[in-house]
C-alpha positions as CSV (number, residue, x, y, z in Angstrom):
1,X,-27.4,-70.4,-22.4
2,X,-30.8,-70.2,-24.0
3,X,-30.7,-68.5,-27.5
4,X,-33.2,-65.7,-26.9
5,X,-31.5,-64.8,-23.5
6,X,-27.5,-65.0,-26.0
7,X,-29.7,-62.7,-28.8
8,X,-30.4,-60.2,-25.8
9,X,-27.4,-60.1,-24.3
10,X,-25.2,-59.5,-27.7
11,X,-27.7,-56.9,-28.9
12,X,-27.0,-54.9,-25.3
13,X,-23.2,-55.4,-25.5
14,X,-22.8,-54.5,-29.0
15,X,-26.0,-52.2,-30.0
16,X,-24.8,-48.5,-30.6
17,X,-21.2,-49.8,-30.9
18,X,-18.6,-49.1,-33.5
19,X,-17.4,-52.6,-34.4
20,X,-14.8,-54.0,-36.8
21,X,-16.1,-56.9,-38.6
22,X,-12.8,-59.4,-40.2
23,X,-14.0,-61.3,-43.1
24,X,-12.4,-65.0,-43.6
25,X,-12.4,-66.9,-47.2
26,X,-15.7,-66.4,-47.5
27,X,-17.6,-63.5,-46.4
28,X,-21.4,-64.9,-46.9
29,X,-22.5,-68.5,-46.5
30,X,-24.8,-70.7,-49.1
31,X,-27.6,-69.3,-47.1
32,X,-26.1,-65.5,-47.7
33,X,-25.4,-65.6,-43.8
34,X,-22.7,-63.0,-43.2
35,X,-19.3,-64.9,-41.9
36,X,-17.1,-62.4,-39.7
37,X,-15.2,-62.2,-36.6
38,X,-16.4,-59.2,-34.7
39,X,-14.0,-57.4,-33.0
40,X,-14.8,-54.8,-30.4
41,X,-12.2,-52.3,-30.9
42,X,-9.7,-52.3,-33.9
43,X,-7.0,-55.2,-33.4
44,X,-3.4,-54.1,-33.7
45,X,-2.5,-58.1,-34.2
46,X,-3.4,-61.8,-33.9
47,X,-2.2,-62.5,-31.0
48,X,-3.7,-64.7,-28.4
49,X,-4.0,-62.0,-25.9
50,X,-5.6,-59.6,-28.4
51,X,-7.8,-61.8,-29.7
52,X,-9.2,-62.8,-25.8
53,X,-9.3,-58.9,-25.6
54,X,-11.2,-57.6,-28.2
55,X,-12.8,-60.2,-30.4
56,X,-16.7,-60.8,-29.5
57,X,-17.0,-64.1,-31.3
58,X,-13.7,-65.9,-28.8
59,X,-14.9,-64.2,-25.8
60,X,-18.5,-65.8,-26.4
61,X,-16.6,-69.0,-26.5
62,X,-14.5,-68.7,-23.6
63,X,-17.4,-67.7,-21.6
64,X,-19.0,-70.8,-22.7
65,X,-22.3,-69.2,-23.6
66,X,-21.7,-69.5,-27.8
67,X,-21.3,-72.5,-30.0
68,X,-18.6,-72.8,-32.7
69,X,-20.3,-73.0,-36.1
70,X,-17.4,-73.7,-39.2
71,X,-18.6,-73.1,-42.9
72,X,-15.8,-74.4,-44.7
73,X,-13.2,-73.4,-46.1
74,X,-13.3,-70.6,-43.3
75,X,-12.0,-70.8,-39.9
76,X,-8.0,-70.1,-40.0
77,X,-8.0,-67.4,-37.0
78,X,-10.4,-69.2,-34.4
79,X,-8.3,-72.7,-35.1
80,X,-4.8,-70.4,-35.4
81,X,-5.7,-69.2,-31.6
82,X,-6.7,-72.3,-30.1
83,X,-10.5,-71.7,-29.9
84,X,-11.9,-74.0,-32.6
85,X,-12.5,-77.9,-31.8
């Protein structure tokens, strides 16, 4: 999917939204990029079905229309559930 057309459909799905942002080892990058999983409604668990359910950043994935982008040392929930490369 072509960036701009990603950028206008996350800013539709998620503008005006409450969101709960989960911060790994690192919450900014070397760039000061903010590093979070954004989850659409408040998870309960980890689980693999929750996850699928309610958090933006797998269900971009599994849709096929985001890329995975690591800065280490983060990434323990996306590899934990499967999603990560």
């Amino acid at each position: 999917m072509p960036p701009r057309l990603l950028i206008l459909l996350t800013k539709n799905k998620l503008t005006g939204k409450k969101v709960f942002l989960e911060f790994d080892l690192q919450p900014r990058d070397k760039y000061g990029r903010i590093l979070a999983y954004v989850w659409l409604s408040e998870p309960e668990n980890d689980s693999d079905q929750e996850v699928r359910k309610k958090m933006f950043n797998a269900q971009l994935l599994l849709q096929g229309s985001g890329q995975q982008l690591t800065i280490p040392p983060n990434a323990p929930m996306l590899k934990k559930q499967g999603l990560q490369k």
